[in-house]
C-alpha positions in Angstrom: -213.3 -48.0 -95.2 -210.5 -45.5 -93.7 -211.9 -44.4 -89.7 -209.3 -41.5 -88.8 -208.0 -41.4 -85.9 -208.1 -37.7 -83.9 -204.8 -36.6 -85.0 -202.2 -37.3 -83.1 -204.6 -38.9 -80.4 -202.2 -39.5 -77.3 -202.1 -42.2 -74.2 -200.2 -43.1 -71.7 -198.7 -46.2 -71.3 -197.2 -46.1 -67.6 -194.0 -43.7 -67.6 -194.6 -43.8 -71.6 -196.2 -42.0 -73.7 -198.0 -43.6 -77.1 -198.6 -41.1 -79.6 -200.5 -42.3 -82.9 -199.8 -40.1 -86.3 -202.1 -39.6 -88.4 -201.5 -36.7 -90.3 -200.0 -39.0 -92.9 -203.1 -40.6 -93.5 -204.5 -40.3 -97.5 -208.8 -40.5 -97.2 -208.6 -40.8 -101.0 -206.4 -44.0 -101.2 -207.8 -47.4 -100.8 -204.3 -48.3 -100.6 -204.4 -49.8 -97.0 -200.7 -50.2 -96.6 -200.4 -46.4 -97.4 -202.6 -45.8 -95.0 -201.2 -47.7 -92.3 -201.5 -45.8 -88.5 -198.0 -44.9 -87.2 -197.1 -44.5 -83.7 -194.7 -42.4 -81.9 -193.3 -43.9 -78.5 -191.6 -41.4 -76.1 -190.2 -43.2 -72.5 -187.5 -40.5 -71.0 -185.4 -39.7 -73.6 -185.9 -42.7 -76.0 -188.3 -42.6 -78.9 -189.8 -45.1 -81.2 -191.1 -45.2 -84.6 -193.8 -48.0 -85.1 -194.0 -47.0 -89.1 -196.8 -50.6 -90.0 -196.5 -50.6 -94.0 -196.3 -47.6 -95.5 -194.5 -46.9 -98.6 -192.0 -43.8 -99.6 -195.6 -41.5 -100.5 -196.7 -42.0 -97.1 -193.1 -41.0 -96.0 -193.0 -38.0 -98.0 -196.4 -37.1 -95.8 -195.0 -37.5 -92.7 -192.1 -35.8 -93.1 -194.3 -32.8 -94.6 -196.9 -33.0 -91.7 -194.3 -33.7 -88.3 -190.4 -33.0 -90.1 -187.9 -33.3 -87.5 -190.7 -34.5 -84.8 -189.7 -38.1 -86.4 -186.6 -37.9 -84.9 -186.5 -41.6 -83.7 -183.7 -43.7 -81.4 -185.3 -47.2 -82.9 -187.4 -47.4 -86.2 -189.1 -50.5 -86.9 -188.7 -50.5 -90.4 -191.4 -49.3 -92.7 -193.4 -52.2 -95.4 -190.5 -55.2 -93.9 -187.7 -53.0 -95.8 -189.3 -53.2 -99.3 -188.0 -51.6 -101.9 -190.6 -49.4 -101.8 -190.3 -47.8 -98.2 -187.0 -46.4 -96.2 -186.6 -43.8 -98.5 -183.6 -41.8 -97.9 -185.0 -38.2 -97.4 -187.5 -40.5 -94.3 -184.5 -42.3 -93.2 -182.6 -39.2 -93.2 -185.0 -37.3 -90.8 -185.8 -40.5 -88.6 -181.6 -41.5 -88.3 -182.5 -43.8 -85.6 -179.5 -45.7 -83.6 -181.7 -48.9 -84.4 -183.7 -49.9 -87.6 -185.9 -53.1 -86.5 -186.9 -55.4 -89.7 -189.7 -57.3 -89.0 -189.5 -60.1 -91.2 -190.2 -64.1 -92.1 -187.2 -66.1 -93.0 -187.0 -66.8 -96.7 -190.4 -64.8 -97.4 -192.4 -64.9 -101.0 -191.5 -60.7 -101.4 -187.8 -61.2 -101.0 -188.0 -58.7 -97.9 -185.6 -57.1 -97.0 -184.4 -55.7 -100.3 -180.6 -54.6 -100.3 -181.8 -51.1 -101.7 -183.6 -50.6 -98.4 -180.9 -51.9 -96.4 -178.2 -50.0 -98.0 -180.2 -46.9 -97.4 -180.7 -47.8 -93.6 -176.9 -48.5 -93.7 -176.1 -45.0 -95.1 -177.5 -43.0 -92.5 -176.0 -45.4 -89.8 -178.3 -47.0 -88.3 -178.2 -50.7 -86.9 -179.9 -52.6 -88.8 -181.7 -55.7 -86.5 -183.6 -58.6 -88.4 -186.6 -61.0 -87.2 -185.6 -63.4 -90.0 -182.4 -63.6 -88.3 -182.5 -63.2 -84.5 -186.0 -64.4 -83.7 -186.9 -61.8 -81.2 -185.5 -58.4 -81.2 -185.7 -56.8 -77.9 -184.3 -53.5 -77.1 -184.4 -52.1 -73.1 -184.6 -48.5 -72.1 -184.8 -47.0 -68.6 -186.3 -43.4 -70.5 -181.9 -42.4 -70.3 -180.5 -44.8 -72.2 -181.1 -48.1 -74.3 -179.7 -51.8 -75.1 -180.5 -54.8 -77.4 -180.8 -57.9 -75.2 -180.1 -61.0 -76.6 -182.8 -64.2 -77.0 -183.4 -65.3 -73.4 -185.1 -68.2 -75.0 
């Protein structure tokens, strides 16, 4: 069962702002990773894109429904950098600084796929990876932004 949201339903998270998208959202799909809620956080001038699982189709829809509104300083990567997801059109109107890949070390999907990565890699983005630095952690006082290494 797919329960929409109120598009682009808004709260505030201190001096941040949580925007959920869900213009994207397909009430014909059962596909649940298509239809995965993506959120839109805005602190000063830093932005980040919290894509879940969505594929290239879902992409394609949010780039029709927001366009250059995507415009992102940290993307966590959409579906773990499948081979199905960072398309380059997306990736190209995201072009965030930092592209986060959430991921488990030697997972059963083979995620991340090198197409993915080399796309990620195209449009210049950093690419940062769960699998391979534990925690990713990236600071912002709303002006400007910095990966901090595992304190652990």
């Amino acid at each position: 069962v797919l329960t929409v949201l109120e598009d682009d339903a808004q709260r505030s998270l201190g001096n941040s702002t949580l925007r959920m998208l869900t213009k994207h959202l397909d009430p014909t799909s059962d596909d649940q990773n298509e239809n995965s809620i993506v959120g839109l956080c805005e602190y000063g001038n830093y932005r980040a894109l919290f894509t879940g699982d969505i594929t290239s189709k879902a992409e394609k829809r949010l780039i029709s429904a927001y366009g250059a509104g995507l415009d992102c300083d940290v993307l966590l990567v959409p579906h773990h950098g499948s081979k199905s997801s960072s398309s380059k059109s997306f990736l190209e109107i995201v072009s965030p600084v930092y592209s986060v890949i959430s991921v488990g070390a030697k997972n059963t999907y083979g995620h991340p796929t090198q197409e993915a990565m080399g796309r990620i890699t195209e449009v210049g983005s950093e690419i940062l990876r769960t699998d391979l630095l534990s925690t990713v952690t990236i600071r912002s006082d709303g002006t400007r932004m910095e990966v901090v290494e595992d304190e652990s």
